[in-house]
C-alpha positions as CSV (number, residue, x, y, z in Angstrom):
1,X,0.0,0.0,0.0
2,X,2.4,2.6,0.9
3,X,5.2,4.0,2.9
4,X,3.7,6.5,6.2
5,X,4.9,8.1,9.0
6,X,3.0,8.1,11.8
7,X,3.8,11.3,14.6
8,X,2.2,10.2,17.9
9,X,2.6,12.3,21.2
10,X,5.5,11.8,23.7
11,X,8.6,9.3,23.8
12,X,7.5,5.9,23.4
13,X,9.4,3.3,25.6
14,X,11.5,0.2,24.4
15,X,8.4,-1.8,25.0
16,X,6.4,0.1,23.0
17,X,8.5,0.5,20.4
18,X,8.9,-3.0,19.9
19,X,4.5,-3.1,19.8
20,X,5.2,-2.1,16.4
21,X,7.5,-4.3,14.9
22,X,7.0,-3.6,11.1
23,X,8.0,0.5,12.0
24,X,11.0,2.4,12.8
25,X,10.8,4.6,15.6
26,X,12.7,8.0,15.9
27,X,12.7,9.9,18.8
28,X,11.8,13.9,18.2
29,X,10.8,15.1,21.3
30,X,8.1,16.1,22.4
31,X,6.9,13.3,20.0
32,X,8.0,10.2,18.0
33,X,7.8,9.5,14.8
34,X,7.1,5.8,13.7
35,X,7.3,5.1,10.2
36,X,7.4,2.1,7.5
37,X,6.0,0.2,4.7
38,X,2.6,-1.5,5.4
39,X,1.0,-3.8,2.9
40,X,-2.4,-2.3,3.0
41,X,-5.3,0.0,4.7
42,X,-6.1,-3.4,7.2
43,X,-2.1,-3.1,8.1
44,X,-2.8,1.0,8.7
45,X,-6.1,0.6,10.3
46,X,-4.3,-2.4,13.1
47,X,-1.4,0.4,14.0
48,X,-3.6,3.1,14.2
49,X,-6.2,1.1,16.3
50,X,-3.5,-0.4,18.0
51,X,-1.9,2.7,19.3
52,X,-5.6,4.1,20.4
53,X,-6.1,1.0,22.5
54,X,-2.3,2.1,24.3
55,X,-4.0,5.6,25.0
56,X,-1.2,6.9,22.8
57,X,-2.2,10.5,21.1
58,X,-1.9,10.4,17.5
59,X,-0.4,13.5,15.9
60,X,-0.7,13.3,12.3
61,X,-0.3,10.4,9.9
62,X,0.9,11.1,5.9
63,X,1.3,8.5,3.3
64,X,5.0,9.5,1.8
65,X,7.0,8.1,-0.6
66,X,9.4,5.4,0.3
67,X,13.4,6.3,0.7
68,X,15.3,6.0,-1.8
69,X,16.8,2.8,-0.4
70,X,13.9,0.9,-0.3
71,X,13.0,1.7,-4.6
């Protein structure tokens, strides 16, 4: 489906970092950024439910285009 970044409130620990084993997570405080490929809207929909269900605050999510290392 696509490559997105997903910008949720706050540092995220270790252990929920690793909740979300298909992203990459980059610290920015006062947020962090999670980003990656996902396979489809199901994929988008599970993370973004996912992260509701953790009572993490969800910033803003963008579909961008994949690095250039992954082409």
């Amino acid at each position: 489906m696509g490559h997105y970044v997903i910008r949720v409130k706050g540092t995220l620990s270790r252990d929920l970092i690793e909740a979300f084993p298909s992203l990459t997570a980059d610290p920015e405080p006062p947020q962090t950024v999670l980003h990656g490929h996902l396979d489809d809207q199901a994929a988008l929909a599970g993370i973004l439910n996912h992260l509701d269900m953790l009572g993490i605050s969800i910033v803003e999510v963008l579909q961008v285009p994949p690095p250039a290392n992954e082409r």
